[in-house]
N, C-alpha and C positions, 0 to 999 in steps of 0.2 A: 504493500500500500504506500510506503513510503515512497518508492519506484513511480509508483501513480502520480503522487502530488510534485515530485521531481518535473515530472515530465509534462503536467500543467501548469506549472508555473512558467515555462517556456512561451505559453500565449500570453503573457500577461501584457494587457494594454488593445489585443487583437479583438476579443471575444463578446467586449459588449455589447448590449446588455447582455448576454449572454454568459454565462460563468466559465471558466475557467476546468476544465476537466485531463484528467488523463486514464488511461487503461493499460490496462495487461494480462495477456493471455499464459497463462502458464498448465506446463503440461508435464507430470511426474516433477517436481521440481526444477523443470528448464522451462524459460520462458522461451515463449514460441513465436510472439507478436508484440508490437509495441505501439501505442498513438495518444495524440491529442489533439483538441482541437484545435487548429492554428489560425483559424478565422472564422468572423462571425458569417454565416451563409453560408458557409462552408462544411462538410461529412465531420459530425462529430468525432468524438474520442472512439468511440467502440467502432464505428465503422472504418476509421483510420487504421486501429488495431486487428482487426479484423483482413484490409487487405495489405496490413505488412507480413502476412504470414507467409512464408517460401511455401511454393507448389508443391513441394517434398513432404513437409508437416502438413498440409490440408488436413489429411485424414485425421488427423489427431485433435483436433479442435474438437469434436462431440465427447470428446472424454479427458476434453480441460478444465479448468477453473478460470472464471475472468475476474480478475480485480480492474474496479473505477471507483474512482474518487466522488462518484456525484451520481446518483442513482440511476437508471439509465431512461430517456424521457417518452413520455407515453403517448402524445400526441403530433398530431402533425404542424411544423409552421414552415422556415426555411429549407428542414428534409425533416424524412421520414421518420417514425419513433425508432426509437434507439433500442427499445425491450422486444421491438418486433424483429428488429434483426436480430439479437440472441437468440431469441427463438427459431428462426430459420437456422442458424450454424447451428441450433441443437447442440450449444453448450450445457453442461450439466449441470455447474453449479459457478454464483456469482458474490463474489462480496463486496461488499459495498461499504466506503469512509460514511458519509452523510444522505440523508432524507432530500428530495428535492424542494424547497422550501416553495416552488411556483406554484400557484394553485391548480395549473394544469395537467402537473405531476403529482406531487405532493403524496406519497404514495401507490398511485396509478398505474407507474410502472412494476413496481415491486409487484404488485398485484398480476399484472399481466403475466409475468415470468412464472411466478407460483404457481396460477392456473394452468402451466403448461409444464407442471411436474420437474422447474428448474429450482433446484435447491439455492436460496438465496439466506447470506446472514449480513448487517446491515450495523453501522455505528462502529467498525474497528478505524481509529484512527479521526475518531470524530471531531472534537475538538481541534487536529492541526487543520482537517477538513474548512473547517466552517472558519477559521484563521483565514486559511488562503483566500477563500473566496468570501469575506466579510462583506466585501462593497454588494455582493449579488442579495448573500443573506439581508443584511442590512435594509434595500432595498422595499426586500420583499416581506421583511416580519417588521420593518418601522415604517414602511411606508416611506422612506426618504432616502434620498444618497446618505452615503458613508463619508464622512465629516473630518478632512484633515487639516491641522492649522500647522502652518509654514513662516517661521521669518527665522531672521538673524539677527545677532544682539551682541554689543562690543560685550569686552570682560567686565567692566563694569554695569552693565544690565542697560546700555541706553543703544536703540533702534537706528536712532538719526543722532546728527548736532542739532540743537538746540533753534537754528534759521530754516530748518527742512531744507538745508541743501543736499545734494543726491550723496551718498556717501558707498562707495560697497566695501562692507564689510567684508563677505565670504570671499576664498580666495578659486583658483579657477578652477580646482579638482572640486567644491560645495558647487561652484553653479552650474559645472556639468550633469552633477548628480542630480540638482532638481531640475535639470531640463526634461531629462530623462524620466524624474517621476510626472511633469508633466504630461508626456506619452503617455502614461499610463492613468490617468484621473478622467473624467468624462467633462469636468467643467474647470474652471479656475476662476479667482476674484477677487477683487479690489475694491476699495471704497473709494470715494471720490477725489480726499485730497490726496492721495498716495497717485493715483490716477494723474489729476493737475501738477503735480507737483516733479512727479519721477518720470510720467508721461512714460511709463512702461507698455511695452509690446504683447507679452504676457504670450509668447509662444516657446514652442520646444524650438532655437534655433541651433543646438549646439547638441541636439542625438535626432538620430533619427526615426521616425514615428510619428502615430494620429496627433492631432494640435487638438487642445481642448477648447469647450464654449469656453468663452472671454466671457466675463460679467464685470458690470461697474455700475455702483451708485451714481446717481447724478441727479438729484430731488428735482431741481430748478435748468437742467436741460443749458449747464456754464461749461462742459468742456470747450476747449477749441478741437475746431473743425480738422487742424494739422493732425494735430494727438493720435500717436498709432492705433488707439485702440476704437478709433473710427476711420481706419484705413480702408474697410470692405475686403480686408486680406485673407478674416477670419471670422465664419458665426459669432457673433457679440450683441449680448443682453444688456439694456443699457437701462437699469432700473428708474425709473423718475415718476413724477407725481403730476404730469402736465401731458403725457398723451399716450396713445397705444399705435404703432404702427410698424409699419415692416419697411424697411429704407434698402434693397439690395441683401446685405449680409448682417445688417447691423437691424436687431428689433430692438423697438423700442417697448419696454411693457413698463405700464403704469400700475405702481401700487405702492403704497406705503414702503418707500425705500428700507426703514427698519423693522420692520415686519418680516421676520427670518423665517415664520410657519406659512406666510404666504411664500417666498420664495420655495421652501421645500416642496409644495405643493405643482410649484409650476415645475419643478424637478424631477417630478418624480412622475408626471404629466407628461414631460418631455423621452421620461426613460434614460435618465442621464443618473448612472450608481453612484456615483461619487464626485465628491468637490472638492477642492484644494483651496482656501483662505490664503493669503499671501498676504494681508496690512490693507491698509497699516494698523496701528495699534487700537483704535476706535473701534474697526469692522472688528478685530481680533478678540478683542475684550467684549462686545456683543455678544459674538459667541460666545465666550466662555462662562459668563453673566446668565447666559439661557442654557448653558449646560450642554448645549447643541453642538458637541464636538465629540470626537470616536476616537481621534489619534494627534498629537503634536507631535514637529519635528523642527528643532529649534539649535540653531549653528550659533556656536557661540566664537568669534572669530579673537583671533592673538592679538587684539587689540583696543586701544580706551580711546573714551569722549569725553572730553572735560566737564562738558554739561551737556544735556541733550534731552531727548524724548524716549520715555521710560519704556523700555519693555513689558509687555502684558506677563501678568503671573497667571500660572496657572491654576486652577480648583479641581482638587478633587481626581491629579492625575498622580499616574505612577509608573517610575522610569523601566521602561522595557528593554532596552538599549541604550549604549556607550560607544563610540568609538573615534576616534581620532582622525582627519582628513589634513594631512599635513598641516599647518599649523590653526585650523579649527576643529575645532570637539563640537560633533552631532549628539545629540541627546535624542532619545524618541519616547514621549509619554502613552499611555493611552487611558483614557479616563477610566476611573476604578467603578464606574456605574454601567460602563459599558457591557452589552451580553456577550461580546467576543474580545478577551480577556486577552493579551497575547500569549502566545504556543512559545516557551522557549525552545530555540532553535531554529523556529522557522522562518523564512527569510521575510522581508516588508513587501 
């Protein structure tokens, strides 16, 4: 099983909304097949596993065992159910990490298999299970994306100098890493003055991968028109209190810019698992104020501000991770109320 989630983690950033999965066919203790999903629309995990099996093995597959990480799915959308093709290769018996949390599955599948005399046991490896794929579960038992807050903070605990002139803190091996987690988030966001003031891009331009939605407060409808983050380069939600419209690539939705349960709403509307908080400190502390966060990940860089703009604390979290990026130290919280606790060992 561990083999399985190895091997899902590999999509990570490809898949959504769709989860993250991996399989494996084993036969007398050799495995015989291997897969994941690697794109969304694309032959899930089992049927990947299924035709990486050599022409040689075929025969052997009705008196395998399939381990997947994610139950296998019972309905039709982008392909075919997943439990319907085990049952055509008339595999024996199937184990299963985690329960499908969609309501389309949700069971459904497990159900299909049994009816067809395939020995199925279900819940080994559960908890790193529902770790990997938190943003999917998340989704789908809160109702909202999976909630990560992002910034950097001198050694002394301050964000910016003191004038809000741009400062970077992180050095270049921290902002390739979060370009990179960019890729893999569904949305990203800003508040306004961090927006006016840093006039940030807020793409992955430095890994390669999906760019997430751009969001930005803007009540009163004041960025400038230059401001990358109304370039039309990249889908961007441009929160405000004065209209609702669709401009090219840039929407505009109107609603209570501080209103964080209406934004989930339209997130979760949209199908979009997860969000990434970037600052500034205002948007950052709203969250953490509404408890509306699942995960921090906070760079603290080799260097001080004499005076400046305080970094947000956090409530209520607990360090999961430590490690050093040449001369910045990454810390990663995850709040202690959250239902997906982190899995020591397993990767972010």
């Amino acid at each position: 099983m561990m083999r399985c989630l190895e091997l899902a983690q590999l999509s990570k950033g490809h898949t959504a909304p769709n989860p993250m999965v991996g399989a494996v066919l084993v036969h007398d203790g050799r495995i015989i097949g291997e897969g994941w999903h690697r794109l969304y629309g694309q032959a899930h995990a089992e049927v990947n596993c299924f035709e990486s099996v050599a022409a040689a093995n075929r025969y052997l597959i009705p008196e395998s065992t399939m381990y997947v990480s994610l139950e296998p799915c019972a309905h039709y959308g982008k392909t075919p159910p997943c439990s319907l093709r085990i049952v055509q290769e008339k595999v024996k018996k199937v184990i299963i990490a985690n329960i499908d949390p969609f309501e389309k599955v949700g069971g459904k599948g497990i159900d299909i298999l049994r009816s067809h005399d395939i020995e199925v046991t279900a819940g080994v490896l559960d908890e790193a299970g529902k770790w990997l794929n938190r943003r999917f579960y998340c989704f789908h038992t809160q109702k909202r994306p999976y909630i990560i807050l992002k910034w950097a903070q001198s050694t002394n605990g301050f964000m910016a100098p003191a004038d809000k002139s741009r400062l970077q803190l992180s050095n270049q091996h921290s902002v390739q890493l979060v370009h990179q987690w960019r890729t893999e988030e569904a949305a990203i966001m800003v508040g306004y003055h961090t927006a006016r003031n840093d006039n940030p891009q807020l793409t992955a331009r430095h890994w390669k991968g999906n760019q997430p939605l751009r969001i930005v407060t803007d009540r009163q409808l004041q960025l400038p028109a230059s401001h990358y983050l109304l370039d039309q380069t990249v889908p961007t939600w441009v929160l405000n209190e004065q209209k609702e419209a669709m401009e090219g690539s840039v929407h505009y939705v109107k609603q209570p810019v501080h209103d964080l349960q209406a934004l989930m709403h339209r997130l979760h509307a949209a199908n979009k698992l997860s969000l990434i908080v970037e600052g500034g400190p205002t948007l950052l502390n709203s969250f953490i104020d509404a408890g509306l966060w699942d995960e921090a990940r906070v760079f603290t860089a080799g260097k001080s501000i004499l005076a400046g703009i305080a970094a947000p604390v956090l409530k209520n979290g607990r360090l999961a991770l430590q490690t050093d990026l040449e001369d910045d130290q990454l810390h990663v919280y995850v709040n202690q109320s959250s239902v997906y606790p982190y899995v020591n060992g397993m990767p972010l």
